[in-house]
C-alpha positions as CSV (number, residue, x, y, z in Angstrom):
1,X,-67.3,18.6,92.1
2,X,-69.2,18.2,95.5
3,X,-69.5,21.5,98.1
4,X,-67.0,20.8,100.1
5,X,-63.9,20.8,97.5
6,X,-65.3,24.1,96.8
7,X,-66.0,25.4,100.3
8,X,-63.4,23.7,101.9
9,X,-64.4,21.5,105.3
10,X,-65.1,22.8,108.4
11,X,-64.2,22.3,111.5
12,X,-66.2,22.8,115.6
13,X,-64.2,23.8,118.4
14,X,-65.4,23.5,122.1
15,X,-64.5,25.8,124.4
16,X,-64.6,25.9,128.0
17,X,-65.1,29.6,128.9
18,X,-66.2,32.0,132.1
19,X,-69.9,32.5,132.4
20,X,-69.6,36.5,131.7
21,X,-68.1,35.9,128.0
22,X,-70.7,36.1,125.8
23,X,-71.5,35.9,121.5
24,X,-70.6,39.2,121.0
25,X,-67.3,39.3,123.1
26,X,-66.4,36.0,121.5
27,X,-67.0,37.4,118.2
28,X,-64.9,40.0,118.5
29,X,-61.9,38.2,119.8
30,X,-62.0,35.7,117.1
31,X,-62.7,37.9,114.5
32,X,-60.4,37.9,111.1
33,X,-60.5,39.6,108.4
34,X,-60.4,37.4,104.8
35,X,-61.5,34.3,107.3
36,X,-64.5,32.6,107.5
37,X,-65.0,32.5,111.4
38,X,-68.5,32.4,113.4
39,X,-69.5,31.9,116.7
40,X,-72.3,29.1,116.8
41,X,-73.2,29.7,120.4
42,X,-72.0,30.8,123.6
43,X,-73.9,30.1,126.8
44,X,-73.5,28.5,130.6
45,X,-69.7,28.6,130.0
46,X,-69.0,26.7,126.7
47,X,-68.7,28.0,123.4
48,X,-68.9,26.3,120.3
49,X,-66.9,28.6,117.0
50,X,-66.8,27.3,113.6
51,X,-63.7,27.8,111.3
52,X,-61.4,26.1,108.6
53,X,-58.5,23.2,109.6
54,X,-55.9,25.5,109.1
55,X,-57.6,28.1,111.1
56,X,-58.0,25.9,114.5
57,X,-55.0,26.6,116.0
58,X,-55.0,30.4,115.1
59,X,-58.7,30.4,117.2
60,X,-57.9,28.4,120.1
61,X,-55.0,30.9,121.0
62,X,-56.7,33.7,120.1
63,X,-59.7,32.5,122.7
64,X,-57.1,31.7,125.0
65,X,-55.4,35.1,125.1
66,X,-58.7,36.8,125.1
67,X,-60.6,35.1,127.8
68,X,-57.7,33.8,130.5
69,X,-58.4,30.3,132.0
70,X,-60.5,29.5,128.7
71,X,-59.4,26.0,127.1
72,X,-60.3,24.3,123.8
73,X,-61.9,21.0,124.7
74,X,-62.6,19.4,121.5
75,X,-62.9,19.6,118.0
76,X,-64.5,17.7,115.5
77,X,-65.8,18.1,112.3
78,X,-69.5,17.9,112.5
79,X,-71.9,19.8,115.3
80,X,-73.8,16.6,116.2
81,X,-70.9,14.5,117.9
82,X,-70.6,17.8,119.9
83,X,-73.8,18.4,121.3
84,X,-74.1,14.6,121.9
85,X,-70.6,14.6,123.3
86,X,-71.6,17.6,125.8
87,X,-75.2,17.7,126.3
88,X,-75.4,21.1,127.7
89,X,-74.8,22.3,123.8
90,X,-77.6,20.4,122.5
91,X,-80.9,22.9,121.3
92,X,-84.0,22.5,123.0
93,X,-86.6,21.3,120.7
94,X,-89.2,23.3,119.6
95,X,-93.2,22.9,120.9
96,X,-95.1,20.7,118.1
97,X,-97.4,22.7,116.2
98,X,-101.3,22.9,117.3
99,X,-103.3,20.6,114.8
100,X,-106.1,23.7,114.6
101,X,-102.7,25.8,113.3
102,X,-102.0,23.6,110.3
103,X,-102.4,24.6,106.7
104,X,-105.5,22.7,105.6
C-alpha cells in the first residue's frame, strides 16, 4: 500500500489575489473544519493553498467570496510545475554554507 492510497493525493491551487491579503487572512477564509487545508504561501499577490480533489472547488469559491476580484489560476498536482509555471512563487535559495562552518 504506497502513501498516497492512504493519504489521499493532493492537489495546488494558484491564486491571483490583492497585495493586502495575507497567510493569516487566507487561512482563515479557507479554513474547514474535518479538512485538510493549508496555505503554502501568500506574497506579492499570489497565493498558493494546498487541499484534496474534492475540496478544489469548495476553496476557489470560498477565496473568491472572501477576497473580491481574487481568481484561481491553476491547479496542479505537484508545487514544482507551479513555481516553474510562475516564477514569482519559486523560493529563494539559501546562501551555501562557509567551508570554516562544516562539521569536520
Amino acid at each position: 500500500m504506497t502513501v498516497k492510497s492512504k493519504r489521499g493525493r493532493r492537489r495546488y491551487i494558484v491564486f491571483e489575489v490583492g497585495t493586502e491579503v495575507d497567510k493569516t487572512l487566507l487561512t482563515r477564509a479557507t479554513f474547514r473544519p474535518g479538512h485538510h487545508i493549508k496555505v503554502i504561501s501568500c506574497d506579492g499577490g499570489f497565493a498558493v493553498v494546498r487541499c484534496s480533489p474534492a475540496d478544489t472547488c469548495w476553496v476557489s469559491e470560498a477565496v473568491a467570496s472572501s477576497f473580491p476580484g481574487s481568481e484561481p489560476l491553476r491547479t496542479s498536482g505537484t508545487l514544482k510545475s507551479l513555481r516553474d509555471r510562475y516564477s514569482s512563487l519559486k523560493k529563494e535559495r539559501r546562501p551555501p554554507r562557509n567551508a570554516d562552518k562544516g562539521l569536520h
